[in-house]
Z-matrix of the N, CA and C atoms (Angstrom, degrees):
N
C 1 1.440
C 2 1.524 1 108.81
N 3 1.500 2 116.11 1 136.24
C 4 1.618 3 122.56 2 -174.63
C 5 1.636 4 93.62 3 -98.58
N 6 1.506 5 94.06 4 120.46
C 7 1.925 6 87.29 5 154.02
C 8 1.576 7 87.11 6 -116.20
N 9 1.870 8 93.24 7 152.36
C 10 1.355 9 117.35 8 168.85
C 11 1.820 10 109.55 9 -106.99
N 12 1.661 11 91.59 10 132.46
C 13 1.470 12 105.00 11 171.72
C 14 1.567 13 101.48 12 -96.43
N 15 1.391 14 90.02 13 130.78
C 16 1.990 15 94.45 14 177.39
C 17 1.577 16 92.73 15 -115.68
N 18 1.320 17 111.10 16 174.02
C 19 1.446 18 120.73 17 152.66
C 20 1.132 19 114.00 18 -147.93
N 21 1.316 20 117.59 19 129.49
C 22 1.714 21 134.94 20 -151.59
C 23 1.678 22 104.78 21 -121.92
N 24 1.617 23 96.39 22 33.92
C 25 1.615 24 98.02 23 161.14
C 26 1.289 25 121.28 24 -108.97
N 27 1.567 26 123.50 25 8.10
C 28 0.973 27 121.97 26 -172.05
C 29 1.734 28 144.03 27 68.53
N 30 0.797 29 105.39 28 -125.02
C 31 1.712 30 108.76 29 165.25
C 32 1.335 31 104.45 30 -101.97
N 33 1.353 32 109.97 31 -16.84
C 34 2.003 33 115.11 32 -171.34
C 35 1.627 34 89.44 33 -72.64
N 36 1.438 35 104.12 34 -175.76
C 37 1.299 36 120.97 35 -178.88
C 38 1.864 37 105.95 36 -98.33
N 39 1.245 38 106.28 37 170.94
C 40 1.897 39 86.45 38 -175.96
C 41 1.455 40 83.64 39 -94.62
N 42 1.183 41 103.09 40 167.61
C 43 1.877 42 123.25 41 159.66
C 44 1.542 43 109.29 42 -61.55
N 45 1.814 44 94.62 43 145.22
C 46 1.678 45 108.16 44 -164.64
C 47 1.020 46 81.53 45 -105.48
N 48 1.512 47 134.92 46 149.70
C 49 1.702 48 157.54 47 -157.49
C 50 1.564 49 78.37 48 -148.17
N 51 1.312 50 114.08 49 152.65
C 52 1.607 51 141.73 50 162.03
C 53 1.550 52 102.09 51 -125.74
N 54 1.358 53 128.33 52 129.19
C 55 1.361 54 144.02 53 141.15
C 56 1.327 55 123.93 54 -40.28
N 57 1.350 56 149.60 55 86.58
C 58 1.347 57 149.12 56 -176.18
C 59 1.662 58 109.23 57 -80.68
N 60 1.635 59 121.28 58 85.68
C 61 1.354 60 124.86 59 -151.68
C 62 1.852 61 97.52 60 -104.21
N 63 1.715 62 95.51 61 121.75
C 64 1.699 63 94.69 62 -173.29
C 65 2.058 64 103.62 63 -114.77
N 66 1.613 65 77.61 64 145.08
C 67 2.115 66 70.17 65 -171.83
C 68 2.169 67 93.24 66 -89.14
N 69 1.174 68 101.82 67 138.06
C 70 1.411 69 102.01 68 -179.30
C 71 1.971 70 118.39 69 109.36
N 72 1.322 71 109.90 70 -159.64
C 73 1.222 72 103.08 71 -173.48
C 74 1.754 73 94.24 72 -134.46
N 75 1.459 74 86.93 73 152.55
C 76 1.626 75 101.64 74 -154.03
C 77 2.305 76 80.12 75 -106.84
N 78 1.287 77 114.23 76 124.80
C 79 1.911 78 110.45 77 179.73
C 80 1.637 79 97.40 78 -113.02
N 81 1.336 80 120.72 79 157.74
C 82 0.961 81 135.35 80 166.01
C 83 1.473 82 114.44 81 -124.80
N 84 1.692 83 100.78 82 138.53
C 85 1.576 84 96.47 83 -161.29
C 86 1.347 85 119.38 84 -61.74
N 87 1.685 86 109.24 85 151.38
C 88 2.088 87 97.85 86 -177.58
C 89 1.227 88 114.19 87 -45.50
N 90 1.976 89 129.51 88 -37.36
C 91 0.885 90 122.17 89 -153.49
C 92 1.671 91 103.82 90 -67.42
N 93 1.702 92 118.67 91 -21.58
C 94 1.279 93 105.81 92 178.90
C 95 1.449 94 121.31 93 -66.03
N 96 1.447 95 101.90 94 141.21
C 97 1.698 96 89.87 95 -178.48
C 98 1.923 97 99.92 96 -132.34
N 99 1.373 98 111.20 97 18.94
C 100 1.839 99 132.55 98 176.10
C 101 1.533 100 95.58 99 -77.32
N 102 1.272 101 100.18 100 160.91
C 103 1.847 102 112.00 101 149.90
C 104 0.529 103 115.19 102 -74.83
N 105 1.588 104 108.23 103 170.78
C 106 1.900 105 118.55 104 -165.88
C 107 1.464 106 112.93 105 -87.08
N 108 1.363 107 105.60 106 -20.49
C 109 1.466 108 124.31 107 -179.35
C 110 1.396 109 113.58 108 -67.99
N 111 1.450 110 99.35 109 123.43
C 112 1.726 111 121.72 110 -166.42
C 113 1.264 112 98.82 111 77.35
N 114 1.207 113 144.50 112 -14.05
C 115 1.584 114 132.54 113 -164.17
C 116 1.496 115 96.86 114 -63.84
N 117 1.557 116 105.87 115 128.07
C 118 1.565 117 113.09 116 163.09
C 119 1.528 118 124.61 117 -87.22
N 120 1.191 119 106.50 118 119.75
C 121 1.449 120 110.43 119 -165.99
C 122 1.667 121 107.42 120 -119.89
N 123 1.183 122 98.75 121 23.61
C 124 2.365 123 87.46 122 162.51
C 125 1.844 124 71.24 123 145.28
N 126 1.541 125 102.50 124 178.41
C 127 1.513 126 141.41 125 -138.43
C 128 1.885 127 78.74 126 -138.55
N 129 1.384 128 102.59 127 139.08
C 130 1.629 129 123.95 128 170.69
C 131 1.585 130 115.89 129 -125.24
N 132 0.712 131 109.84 130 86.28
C 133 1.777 132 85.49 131 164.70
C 134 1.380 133 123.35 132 -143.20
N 135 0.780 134 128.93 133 168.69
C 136 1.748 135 145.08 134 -168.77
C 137 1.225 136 123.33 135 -99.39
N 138 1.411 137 101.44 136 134.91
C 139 1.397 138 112.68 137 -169.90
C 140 1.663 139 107.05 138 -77.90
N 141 1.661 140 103.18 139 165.23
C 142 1.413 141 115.76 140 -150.01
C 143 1.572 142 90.11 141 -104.18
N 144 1.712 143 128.46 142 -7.85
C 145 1.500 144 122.76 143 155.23
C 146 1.392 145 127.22 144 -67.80
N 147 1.590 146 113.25 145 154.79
C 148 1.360 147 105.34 146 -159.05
C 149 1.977 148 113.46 147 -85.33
N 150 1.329 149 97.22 148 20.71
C 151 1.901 150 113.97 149 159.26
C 152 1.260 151 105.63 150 -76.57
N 153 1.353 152 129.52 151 135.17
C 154 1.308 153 122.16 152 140.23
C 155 1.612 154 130.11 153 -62.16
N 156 1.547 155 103.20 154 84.04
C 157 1.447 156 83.79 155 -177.23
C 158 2.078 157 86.21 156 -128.84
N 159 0.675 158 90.20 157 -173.51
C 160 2.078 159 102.26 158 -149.89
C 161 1.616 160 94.42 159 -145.84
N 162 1.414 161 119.09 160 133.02
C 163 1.648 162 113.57 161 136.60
C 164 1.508 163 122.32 162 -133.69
N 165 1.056 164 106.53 163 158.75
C 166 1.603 165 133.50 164 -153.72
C 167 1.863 166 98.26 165 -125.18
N 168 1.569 167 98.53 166 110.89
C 169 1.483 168 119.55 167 -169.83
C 170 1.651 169 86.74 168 -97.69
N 171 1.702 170 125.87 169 121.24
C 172 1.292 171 119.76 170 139.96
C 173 1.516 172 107.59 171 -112.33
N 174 1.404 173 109.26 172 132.58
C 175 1.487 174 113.98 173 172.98
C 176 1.561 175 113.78 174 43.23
N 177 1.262 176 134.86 175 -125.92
C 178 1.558 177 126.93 176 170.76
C 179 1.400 178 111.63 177 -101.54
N 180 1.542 179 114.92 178 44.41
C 181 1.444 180 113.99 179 -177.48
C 182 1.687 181 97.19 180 -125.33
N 183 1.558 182 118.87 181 119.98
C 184 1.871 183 103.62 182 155.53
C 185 1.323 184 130.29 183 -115.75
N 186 1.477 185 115.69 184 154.35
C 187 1.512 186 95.45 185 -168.20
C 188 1.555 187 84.60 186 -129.53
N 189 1.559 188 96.99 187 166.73
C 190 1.873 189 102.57 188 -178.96
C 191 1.239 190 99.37 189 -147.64
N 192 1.689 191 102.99 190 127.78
C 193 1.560 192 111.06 191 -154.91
C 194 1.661 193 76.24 192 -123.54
N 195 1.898 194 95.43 193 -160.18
C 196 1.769 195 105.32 194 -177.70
C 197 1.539 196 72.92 195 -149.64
N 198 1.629 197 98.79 196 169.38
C 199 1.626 198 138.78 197 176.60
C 200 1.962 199 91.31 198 -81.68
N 201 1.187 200 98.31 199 133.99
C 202 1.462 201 109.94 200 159.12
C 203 1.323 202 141.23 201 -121.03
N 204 0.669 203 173.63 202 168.23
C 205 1.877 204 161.60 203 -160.05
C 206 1.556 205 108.15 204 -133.82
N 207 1.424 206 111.41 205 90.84
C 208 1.751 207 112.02 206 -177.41
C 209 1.288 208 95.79 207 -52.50
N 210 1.368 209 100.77 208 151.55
C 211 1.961 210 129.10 209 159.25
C 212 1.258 211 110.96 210 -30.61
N 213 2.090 212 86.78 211 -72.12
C 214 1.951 213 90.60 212 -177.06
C 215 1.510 214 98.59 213 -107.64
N 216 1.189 215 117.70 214 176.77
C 217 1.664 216 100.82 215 149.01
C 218 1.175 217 113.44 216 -111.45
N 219 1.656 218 126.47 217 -169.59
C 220 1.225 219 132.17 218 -129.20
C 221 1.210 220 99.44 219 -152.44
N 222 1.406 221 125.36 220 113.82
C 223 1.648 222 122.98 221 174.30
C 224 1.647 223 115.55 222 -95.18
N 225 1.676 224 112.20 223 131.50
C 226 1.348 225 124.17 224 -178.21
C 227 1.451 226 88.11 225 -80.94
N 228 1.297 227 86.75 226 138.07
C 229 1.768 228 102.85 227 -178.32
C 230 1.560 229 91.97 228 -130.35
N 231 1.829 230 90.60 229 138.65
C 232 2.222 231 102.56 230 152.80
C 233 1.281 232 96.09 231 -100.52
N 234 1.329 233 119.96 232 155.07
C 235 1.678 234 141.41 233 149.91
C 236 1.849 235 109.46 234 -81.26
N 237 1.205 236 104.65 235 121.86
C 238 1.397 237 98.58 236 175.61
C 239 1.909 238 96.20 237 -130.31
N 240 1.088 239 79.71 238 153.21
C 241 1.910 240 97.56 239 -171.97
C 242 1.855 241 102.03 240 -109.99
N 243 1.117 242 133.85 241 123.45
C 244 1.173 243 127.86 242 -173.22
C 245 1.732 244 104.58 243 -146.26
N 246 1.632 245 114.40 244 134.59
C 247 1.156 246 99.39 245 -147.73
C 248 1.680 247 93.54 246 -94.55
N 249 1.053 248 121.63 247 -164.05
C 250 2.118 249 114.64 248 -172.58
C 251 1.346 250 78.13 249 -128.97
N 252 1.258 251 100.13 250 154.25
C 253 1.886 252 132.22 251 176.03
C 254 2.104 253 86.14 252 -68.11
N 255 1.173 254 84.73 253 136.08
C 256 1.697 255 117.11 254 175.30
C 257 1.839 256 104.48 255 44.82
N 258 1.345 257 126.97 256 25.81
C 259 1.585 258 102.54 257 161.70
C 260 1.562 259 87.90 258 -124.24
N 261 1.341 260 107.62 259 -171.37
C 262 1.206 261 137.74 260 -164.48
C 263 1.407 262 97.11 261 -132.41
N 264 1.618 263 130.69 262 34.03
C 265 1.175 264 142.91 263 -172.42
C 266 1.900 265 103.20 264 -125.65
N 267 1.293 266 113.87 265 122.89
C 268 1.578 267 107.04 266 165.24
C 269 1.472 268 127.08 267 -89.83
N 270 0.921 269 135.61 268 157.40
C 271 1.494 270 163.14 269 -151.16
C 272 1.168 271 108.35 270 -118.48
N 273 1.545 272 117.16 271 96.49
C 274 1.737 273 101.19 272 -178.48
C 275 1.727 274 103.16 273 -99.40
N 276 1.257 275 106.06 274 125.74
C 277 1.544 276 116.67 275 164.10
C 278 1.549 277 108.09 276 -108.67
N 279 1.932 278 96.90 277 143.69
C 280 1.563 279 92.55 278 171.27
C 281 1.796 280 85.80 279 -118.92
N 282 1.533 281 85.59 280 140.47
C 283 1.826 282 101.52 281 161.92
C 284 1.519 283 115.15 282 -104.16
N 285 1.196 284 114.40 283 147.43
C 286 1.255 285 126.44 284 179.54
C 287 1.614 286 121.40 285 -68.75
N 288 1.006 287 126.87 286 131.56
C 289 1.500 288 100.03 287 175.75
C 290 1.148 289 108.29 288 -150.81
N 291 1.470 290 131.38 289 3.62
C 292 1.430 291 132.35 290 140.84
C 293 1.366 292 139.67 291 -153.42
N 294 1.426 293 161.83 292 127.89
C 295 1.317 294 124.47 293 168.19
C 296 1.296 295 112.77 294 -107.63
N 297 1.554 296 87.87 295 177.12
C 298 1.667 297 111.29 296 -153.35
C 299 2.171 298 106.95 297 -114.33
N 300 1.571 299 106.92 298 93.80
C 301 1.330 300 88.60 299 -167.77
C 302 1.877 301 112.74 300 -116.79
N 303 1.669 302 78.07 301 26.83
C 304 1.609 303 93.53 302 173.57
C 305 1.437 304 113.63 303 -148.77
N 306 0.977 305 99.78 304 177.07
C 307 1.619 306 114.26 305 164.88
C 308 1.787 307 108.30 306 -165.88
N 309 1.916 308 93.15 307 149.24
C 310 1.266 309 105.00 308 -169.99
C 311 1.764 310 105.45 309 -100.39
N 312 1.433 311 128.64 310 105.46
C 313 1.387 312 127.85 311 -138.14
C 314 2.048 313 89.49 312 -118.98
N 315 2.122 314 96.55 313 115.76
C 316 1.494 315 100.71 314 -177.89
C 317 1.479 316 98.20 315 -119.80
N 318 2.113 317 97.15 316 99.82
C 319 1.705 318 96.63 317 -171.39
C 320 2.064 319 105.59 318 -95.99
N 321 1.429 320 106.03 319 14.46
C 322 1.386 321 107.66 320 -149.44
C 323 1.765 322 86.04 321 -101.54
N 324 1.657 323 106.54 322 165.82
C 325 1.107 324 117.85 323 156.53
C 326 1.233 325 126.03 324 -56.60
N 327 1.745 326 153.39 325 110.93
C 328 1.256 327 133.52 326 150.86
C 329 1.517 328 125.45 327 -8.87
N 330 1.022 329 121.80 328 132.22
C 331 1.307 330 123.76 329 169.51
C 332 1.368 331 105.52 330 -103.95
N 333 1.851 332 126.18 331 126.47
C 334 1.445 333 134.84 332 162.54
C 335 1.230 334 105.95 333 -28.14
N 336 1.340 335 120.14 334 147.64
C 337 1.587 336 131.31 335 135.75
C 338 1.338 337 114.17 336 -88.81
N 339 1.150 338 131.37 337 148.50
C 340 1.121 339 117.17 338 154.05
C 341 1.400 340 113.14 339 -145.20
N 342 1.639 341 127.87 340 153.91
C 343 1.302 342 125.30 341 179.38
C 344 1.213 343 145.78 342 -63.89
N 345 1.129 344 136.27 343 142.75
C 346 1.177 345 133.53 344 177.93
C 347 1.648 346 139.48 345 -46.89
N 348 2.085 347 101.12 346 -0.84
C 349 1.352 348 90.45 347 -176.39
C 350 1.392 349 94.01 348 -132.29
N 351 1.600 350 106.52 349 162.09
C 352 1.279 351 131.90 350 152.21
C 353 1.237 352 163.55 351 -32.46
């Protein structure tokens, strides 16, 4: 069986995706009963020193990871199904649609937040 790799960025470059890699297990409360998909689970952002280092707010927990440089990198692939003129046979193509030549790596304990009052 032939699968075809396309890439549907054109002459542009594809989009760079980063890996957000967590040590442990990420729970969602019982009361949720949604998918996980789109679920927002904590605040990311990056520090304004010239390290790549990043932290990631869940609830009153923060953790502070760094940017890493994968080995290889890693292409985000779609599956597309496309049917052929006169069979009743499909055509699987994968398109390209991003790679991945980092990841942001949080191997540390969370550190508490805690509030400001009394």
């Amino acid at each position: 069986m032939e699968i075809r790799v396309k890439c549907g960025c054109g002459e542009e470059e594809c989009s760079e995706w980063t890996i957000v890699e967590l040590q442990g297990v990420v729970e969602t409360q019982s009361s949720f009963q949604g998918s996980v998909q789109n679920l927002e689970i904590g605040r990311l952002c990056h520090s304004d020193s010239s390290q790549e280092t990043y932290t990631f707010t869940v609830g009153y927990h923060e953790l502070t990871g760094s940017k890493v440089t994968l080995k290889k990198p890693l292409l985000v692939l779609k599956k597309l199904q496309k049917c052929t003129d006169g069979s009743s046979e499909k055509e699987t193509e994968l398109e390209v649609v991003g790679i991945i030549r980092s990841k942001i790596l949080f191997k540390t304990r969370p550190k508490p937040l805690f509030s400001g009052t009394s």
